[in-house]
C-alpha positions as CSV (number, residue, x, y, z in Angstrom):
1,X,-71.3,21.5,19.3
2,X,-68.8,23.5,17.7
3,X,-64.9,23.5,18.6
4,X,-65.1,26.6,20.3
5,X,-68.2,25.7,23.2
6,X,-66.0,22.6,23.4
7,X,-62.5,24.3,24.4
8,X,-64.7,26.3,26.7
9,X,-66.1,23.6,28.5
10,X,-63.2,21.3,28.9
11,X,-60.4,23.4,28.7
12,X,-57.6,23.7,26.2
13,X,-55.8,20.5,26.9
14,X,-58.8,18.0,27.0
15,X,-60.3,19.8,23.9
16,X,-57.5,19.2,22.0
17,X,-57.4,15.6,23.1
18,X,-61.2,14.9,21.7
19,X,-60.3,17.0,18.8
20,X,-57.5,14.5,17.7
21,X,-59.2,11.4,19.0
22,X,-62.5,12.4,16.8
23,X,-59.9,13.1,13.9
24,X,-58.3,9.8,14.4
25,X,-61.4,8.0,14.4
26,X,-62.5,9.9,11.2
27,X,-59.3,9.2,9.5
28,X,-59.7,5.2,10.5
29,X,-63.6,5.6,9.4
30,X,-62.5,6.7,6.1
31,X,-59.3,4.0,5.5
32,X,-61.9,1.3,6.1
33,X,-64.8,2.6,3.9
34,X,-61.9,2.8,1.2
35,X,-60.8,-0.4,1.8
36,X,-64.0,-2.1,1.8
37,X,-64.9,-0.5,-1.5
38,X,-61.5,-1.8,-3.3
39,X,-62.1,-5.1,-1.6
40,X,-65.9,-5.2,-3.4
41,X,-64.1,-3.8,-6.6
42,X,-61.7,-6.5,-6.9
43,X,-64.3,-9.0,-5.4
44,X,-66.1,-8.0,-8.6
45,X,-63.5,-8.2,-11.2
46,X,-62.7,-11.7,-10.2
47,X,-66.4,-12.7,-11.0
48,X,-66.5,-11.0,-14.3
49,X,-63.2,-12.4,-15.2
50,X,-64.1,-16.1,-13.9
51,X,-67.1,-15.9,-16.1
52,X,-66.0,-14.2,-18.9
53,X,-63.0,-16.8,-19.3
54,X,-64.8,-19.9,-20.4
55,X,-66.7,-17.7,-23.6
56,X,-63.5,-16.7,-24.5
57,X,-62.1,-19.8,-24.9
58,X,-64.9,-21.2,-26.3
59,X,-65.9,-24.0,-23.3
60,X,-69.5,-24.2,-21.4
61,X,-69.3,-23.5,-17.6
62,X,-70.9,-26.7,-17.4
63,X,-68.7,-28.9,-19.0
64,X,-65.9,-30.9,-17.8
65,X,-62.3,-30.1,-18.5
């Protein structure tokens, strides 16, 4: 439905409220797929670092400290 059919049929005031609703609810959509992407990012740095740690300094994963 394009803007246009959707200010005729509700008129200026309500059309412009769905407008900015839909654009807030794009906006949120878009925060929280960026958000859980840097969460899974960092999720993943974590793991490489907590296994790349012990080969570095030279200690099995298995063994005790």
């Amino acid at each position: 439905m394009s803007p246009t059919t959707l200010a005729h049929e509700l008129g200026p005031t309500e059309a412009g409220e769905q407008a900015g609703l839909l654009n807030g609810q794009l906006k949120r959509y878009k925060r929280a797929r960026r958000v859980i992407f840097y969460t899974m990012v960092g999720a993943l740095a974590l793991l490489t670092i907590a296994s790349v740690t012990p080969l570095v300094f030279g200690r099995s994963s298995a063994a005790p400290p």
